[in-house]
N, C-alpha and C positions, 0 to 999 in steps of 0.2 A: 504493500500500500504506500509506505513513503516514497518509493521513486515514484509516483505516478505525477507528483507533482513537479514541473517545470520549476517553481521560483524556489524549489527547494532541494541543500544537497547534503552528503555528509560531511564532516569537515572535523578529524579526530573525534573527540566523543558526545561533540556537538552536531551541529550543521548551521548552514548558512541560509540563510532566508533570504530573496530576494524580493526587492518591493518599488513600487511606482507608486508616488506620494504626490496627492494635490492639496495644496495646502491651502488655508484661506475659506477651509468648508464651517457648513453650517453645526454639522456632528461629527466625531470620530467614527470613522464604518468602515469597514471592508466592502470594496465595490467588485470583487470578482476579480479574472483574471487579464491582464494586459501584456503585448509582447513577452511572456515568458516570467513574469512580475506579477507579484501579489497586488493590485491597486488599493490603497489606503488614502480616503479622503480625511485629512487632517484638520482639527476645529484649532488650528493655532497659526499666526504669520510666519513668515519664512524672514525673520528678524533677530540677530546676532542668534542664532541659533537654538531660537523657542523651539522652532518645530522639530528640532533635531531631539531636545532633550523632551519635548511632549510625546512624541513618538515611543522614544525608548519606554518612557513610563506609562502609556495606553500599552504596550504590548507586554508588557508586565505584567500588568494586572490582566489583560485577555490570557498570557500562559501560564498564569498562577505562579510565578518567580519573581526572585527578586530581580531589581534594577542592575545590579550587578552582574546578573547572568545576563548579560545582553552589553554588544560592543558592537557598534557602529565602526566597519569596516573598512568602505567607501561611498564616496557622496556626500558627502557635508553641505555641501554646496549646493546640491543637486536633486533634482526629483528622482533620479534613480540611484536607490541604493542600495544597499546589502549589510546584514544586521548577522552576529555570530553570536546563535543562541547556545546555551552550556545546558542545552535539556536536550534527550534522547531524539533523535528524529524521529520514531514513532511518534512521541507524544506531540509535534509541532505537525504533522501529517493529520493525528485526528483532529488538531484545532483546525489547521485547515479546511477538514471536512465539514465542518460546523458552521463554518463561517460562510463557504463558498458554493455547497452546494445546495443548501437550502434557496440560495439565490437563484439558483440555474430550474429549479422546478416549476 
């Protein structure tokens, strides 16, 4: 089940999440999948680095870890980026399922 996911890979005893972030949204939500990216509309501006550090802590609390277990890799800058989570790929597979196919039904 976890490969099946494009935005997501193993990476040591974590994996790596990949995500397209639009920032400047009305809610934090997961919109489904874009290019091979998790899309994440972000309720924070793209302003010294809110959305970065909002991001890390909505996806916290969506994979029930702490803020720590989670290191923004690349894209600081950028709407596309990649996040190194310290949780099993399984467990970031089922959220993904949770998140993304209820939307596709």
């Amino acid at each position: 089940m976890a490969t099946a996911w494009p935005c997501l890979r193993a990476a040591g005893e974590g994996c790596v999440l990949d995500l397209s972030v639009q920032p400047n949204a009305r809610r934090t939500t997961v919109d489904g999948l874009h290019d091979g990216a998790l899309r994440v509309r972000l309720a924070a501006p793209p302003v010294d680095g809110k959305a970065n550090a909002r991001l890390l802590e909505w996806l916290a609390g969506e994979l029930g870890c702490p803020k720590r277990a989670l290191e923004l890799l690349r894209g600081e800058a950028s709407r596309r980026k990649q996040v190194q989570v310290d949780l099993p790929q399984a467990r970031v597979a089922a959220w993904l399922a949770k998140q993304v196919l209820p939307a596709a039904e």
